[in-house]
N, C-alpha and C positions, 0 to 999 in steps of 0.2 A: 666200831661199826655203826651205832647210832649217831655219831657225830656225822658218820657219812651220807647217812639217810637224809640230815637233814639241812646239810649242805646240798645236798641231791633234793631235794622239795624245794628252796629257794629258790635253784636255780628253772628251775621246772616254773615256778611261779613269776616271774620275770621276766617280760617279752626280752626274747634274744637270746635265753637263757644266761645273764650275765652276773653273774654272782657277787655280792654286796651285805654285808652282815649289818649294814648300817645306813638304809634305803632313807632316806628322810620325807619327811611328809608330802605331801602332792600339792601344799599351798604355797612350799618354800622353791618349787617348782616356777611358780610364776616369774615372767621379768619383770626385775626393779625398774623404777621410773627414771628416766635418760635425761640426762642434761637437755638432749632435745628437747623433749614434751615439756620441759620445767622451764624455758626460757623465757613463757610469757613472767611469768613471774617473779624470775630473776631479772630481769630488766623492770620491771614495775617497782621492785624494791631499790636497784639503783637507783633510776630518777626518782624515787623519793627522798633516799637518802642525800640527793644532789639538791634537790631542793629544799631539802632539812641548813644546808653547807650555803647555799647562797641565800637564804634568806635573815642566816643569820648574819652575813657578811656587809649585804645590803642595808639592814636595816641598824647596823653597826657601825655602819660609815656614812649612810646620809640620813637615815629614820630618823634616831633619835635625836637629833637634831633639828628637826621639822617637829617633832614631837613636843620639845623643851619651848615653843615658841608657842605663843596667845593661841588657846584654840576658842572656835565658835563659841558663844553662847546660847545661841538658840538650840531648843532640842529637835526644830526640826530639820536640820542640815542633819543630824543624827541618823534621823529617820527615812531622809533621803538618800544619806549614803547607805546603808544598809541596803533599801531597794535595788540605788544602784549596782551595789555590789554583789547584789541574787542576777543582776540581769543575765549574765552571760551563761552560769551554768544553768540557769531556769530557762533558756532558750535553749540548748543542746539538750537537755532533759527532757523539752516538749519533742521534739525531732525525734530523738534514741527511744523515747518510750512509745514513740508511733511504729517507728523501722522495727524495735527489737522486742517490745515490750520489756524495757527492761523494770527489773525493781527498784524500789524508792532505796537499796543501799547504792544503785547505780548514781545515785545524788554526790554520793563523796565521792567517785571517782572523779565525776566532772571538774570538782570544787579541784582535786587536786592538776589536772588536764590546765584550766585554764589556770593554776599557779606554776608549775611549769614553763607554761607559756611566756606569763610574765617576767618569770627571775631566773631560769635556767636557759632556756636557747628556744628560738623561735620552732615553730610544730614539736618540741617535744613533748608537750603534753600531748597532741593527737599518738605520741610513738608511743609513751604509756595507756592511753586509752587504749589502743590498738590490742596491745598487752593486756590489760586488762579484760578486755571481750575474750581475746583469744586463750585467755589460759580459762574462761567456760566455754567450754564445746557448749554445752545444753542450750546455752542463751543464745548464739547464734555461728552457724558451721561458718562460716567466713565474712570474716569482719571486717577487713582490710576496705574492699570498695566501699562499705557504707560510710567508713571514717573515713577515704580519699574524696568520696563525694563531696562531703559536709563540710569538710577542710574548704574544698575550693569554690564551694558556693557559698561560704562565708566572705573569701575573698574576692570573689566575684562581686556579693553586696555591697562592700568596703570600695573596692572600686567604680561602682555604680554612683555610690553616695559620694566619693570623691569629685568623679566626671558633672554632677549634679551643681555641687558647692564650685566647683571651679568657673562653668560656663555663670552663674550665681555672682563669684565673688569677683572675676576679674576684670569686668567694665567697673564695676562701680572701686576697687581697691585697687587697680595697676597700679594709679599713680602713687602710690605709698610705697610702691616698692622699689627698689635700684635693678638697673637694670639685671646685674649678673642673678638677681633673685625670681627676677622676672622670669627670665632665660629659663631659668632653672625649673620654676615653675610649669610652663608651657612644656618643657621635653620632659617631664613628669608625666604631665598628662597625658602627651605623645603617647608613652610607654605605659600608660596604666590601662590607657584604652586598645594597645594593639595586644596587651595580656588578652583580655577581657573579652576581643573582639575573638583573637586567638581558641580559647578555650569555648568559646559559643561554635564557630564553623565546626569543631574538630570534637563537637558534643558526645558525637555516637559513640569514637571510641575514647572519650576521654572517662567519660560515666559510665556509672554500672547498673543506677539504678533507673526504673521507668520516668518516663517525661513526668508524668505528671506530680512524684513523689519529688521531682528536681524543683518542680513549679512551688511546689507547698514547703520545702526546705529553705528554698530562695526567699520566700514572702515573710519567711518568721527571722533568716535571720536582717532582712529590711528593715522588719516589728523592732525587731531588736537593736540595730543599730541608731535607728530616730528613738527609741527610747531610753537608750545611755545616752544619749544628747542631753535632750531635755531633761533628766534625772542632774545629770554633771552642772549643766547654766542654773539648774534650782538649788544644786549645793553650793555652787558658788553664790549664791544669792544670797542662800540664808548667811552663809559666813560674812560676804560683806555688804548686809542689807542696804548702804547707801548707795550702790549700783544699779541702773534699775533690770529688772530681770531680762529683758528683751535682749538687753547688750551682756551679757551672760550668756544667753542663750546663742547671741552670734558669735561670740567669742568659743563655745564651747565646738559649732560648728566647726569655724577656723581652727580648730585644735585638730578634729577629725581629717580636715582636709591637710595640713603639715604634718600631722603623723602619717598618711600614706602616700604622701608624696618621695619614690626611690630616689631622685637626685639630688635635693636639699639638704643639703648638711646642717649640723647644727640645727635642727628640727624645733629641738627645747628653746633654744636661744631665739629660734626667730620668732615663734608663738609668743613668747614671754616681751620680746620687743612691742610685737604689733599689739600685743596687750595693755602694756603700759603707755605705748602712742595713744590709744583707744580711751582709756580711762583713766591715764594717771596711777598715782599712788603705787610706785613702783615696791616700796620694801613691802606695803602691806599684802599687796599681791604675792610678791617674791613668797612671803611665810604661810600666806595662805595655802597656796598651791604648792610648795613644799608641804603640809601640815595634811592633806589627802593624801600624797603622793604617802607621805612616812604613817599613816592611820590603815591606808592600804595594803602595804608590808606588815604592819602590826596585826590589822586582822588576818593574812597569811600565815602568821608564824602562830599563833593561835588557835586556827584551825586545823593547820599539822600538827602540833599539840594535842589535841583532843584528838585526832583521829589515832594517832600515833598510841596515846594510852586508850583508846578505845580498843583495839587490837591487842596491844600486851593484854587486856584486862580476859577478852574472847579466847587466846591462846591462853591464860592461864586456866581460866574454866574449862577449857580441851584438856589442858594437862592434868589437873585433877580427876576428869572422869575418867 
């Protein structure tokens, strides 16, 4: 009879009156967290991990061997390269921490964003950034248009400073070049300016954020792109001081304009050509500019490195407490 009683209070106590001798707490109640809601940071940990895989690959098959070759002795190509190599996430870090206010740990997402970018596939570091932001709600409810913004006014810049160097370089250097280079050249530009022109008429709905936040995006990554110039013609200075800086600094130019040029094949091979047309000294060149190219890879893998045990170190201190 008492056992009846108190099957009869249970169920009494139990909206529904549904009877359960083994109700479980009200917090085990909650729902678990969804592969949904977790994907910002499942994908942030693959492109890391892809970038952990190609940069050791990368710098496995051409680094070290750029690496094993005469480097600088001056320490200030040292000092140069470092700066230059703050340029690009110190320019996205000034932008995000205007747009987002983000925090100074939002520094290493960057660093990783623009490694990405370098060794894994073109915008995948903006699709880990994107991740990034997105798996903090608190820091900003949608991220997506401020990172499609920045992406494309960075390319926008790049082709700005292309169109710049080209009307620049092509009276005075056509004739160095063979004709199908030329060609080549010219429907590049075609095509970089009807981007350009493209994405300016079609502004309203291509952005998301105010004119004038596009205007002060636009100007830094400008800042930015004429200062990895100049940084670049002053590293290659220091490394081969007999050059005199000016032709460094055009050469570094001509570098910006063959890298964004879409229909020139062989990019490296023609830069490296009108290089040693320009100045001579073909192998010292060749090791030079391999010896950035593998020092740049090197400080990549070392800064996923460090971040890498910076994290196991935070997750061990989490698991202890």
């Amino acid at each position: 009879m008492k056992e009846a009683e108190v099957l009869t209070a249970k169920a009494t106590s139990v909206p529904g009156g549904v009877i359960d001798a083994d109700l479980p707490d009200i917090a085990a109640l909650q729902p678990t967290e969804t592969i949904r809601r977790r994907w910002p940071s499942i994908l942030g940990g693959l492109l890391s991990l892809a970038m952990v895989v190609m940069l050791g690959r990368e710098l496995l098959d051409a680094g070290l061997a750029g690496l094993s070759r005469a480097t600088p002795d001056s320490p200030w190509f040292y000092l140069v390269f470092f700066l230059l190599y703050m340029t690009a996430p110190t320019g996205d870090f000034i932008i995000f921490r205007r747009l987002w206010a983000i925090p100074w740990a939002g520094f290493v997402a960057l660093h990783k964003k623009r490694i990405a970018n370098d060794v894994v596939l073109g915008y995948s570091g903006e699709a880990y950034f994107y991740a990034w932001a997105r798996a903090r709600a608190k820091l900003v409810a949608a991220p997506f248009g401020a990172v499609k913004d920045v992406s494309l006014l960075s390319a926008i810049a790049g082709n700005t400073a292309t169109m710049l160097l080209c009307a620049l370089a092509l009276p005075v250097g056509y004739q160095l070049m063979s004709p199908a280079v030329l060609n080549a050249v010219a429907g590049s530009a075609g095509i970089t300016l009807a981007i350009s022109l493209a994405l300016i008429l079609f502004s309203a709905r291509v952005f998301s954020l105010p004119r004038r936040e596009l205007w002060w995006i636009f100007s830094i990554h400008c800042a930015r792109i004429a200062v990895s110039s100049i940084l670049l013609g002053m590293a290659w200075h220091f490394a081969m001081p007999d050059v005199p800086l000016w032709m460094w600094l055009f050469l570094s130019a001509a570098r910006l304009l063959v890298s964004r040029l879409p229909l020139v094949p062989n990019k490296d091979l023609l830069f490296a050509s009108f290089a040693i047309l320009l100045i001579g000294q073909d192998q010292a060149l060749s090791e030079m500019i391999a010896f950035v190219s593998a020092l740049t890879l090197a400080v990549h893998v070392l800064l996923m490195i460090v971040f890498a045990s910076a994290a196991g170190f935070k997750g061990l201190k989490l698991w202890r407490a």
